[in-house]
C-alpha positions, 0 to 999 in steps of 0.5 A: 495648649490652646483655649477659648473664652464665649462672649454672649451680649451681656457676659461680664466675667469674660475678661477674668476667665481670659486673664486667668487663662492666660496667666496660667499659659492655656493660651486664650482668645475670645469666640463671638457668641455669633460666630459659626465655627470653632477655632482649630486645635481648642483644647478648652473652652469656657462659657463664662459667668453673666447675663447673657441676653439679659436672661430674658426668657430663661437664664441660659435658655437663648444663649444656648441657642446661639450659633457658637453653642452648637459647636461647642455642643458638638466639641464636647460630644467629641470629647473636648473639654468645656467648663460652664462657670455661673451663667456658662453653667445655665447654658450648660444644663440649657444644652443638656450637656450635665443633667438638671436645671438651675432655679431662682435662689431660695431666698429670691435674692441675688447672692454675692459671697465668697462659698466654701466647697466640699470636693466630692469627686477628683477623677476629671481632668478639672479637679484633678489638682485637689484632694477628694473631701478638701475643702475650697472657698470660690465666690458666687454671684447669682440670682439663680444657682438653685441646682435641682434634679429629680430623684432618679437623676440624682441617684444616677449622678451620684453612683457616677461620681458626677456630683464634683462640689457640694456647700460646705462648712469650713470643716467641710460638712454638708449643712444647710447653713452653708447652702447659699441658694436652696440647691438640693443635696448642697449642689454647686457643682457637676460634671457630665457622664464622661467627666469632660464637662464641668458646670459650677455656679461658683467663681474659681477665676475670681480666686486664681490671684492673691490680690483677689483674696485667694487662690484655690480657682487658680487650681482648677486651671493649673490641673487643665494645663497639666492634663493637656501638657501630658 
């Protein structure tokens, strides 16, 4: 098993995708956001949390411009297996790679909490090692994770179970008390039609370890190492 973590000029969560990873036994190195290729034989690759180009223009909208980012593009048309945490998921929606687009937080106020999260679909190889409808608590740390779609592209991603977490209460209802940003439909995170790509503005790297305060993230890449394993 082999996985990669992007490093864009102003990335900050790098080091804690790359830590898990590794602990995990996915294997990890560091790609430069300005690198021309892909490593061979990626099983995984992540696009971490941050500010890549200090979000100027548009958070996501440079990186998604970068050199790297058309290979990992063209690794995810191919069926690879890539995750866009918090700015990773900026990028994404920036690629087009999941639907819809990410907005400045409803209260215009940069969020730093930890979040409960209602697993809406356990059928991709990242969720696989939760229970649909169990409910997970992973940090946030945005300024801008106001998920919006318009209400065809909604439609569509929930009649394909594309929708793969919503805010949620601790009991796991879908209230907007527990909607940190204004997302619609409590969105915090999706997948793509073929359920090989994941964007979440939350944290799960930053839940994978007792001394963080939790370990629910580290779920999501212990089921990563299985499906690869298989």
């Amino acid at each position: 098993m082999k996985s990669a973590v992007v490093v864009f000029p102003g990335s900050n969560c790098d080091r804690d995708a790359f830590t898990t990873l590794r602990d995990v036994g996915l294997n990890p190195q560091f790609i430069w956001h300005g690198d021309s290729a892909l490593p061979d034989g990626l099983d995984l690759i992540v696009l971490p949390g941050g500010f890549s180009y200090g979000d100027y223009l548009r958070c996501g909208a440079m990186a998604a411009r970068s050199p790297v980012v058309q290979e990992v593009v063209k690794f995810a048309n191919k069926g690879g297996h890539v995750i866009g945490i918090c700015n990773g998921f900026q990028i994404l929606a920036e690629t087009g790679l999941v639907p819809g687009t990410l907005m400045r937080n409803r209260h215009l106020k940069f969020s730093c909490r930890n979040t409960n999260l209602r697993v809406e679909a356990n059928d991709s190889a990242f969720l696989a090692g939760y229970k649909k409808g169990q409910v997970v608590n992973f940090p946030i740390a945005h300024a801008e994770g106001n998920y919006y779609a318009d209400a065809e592209v909604l439609k569509r991603m929930n009649d394909n179970g594309q929708v793969a977490l919503r805010y949620a209460s601790p009991e796991g209802d879908i209230v907007p008390e527990a909607n940190p940003n204004g997302a619609i439909e409590n969105i915090a995170g999706i997948t793509n039609e073929k359920k090989n790509v994941l964007g979440l503005m939350p944290h799960p790297e930053r839940h994978a370890e007792t001394e963080l305060g939790g370990t629910d993230g580290r779920i999501m890449f212990e089921a990563l190492l299985h499906t690869f394993a298989a």
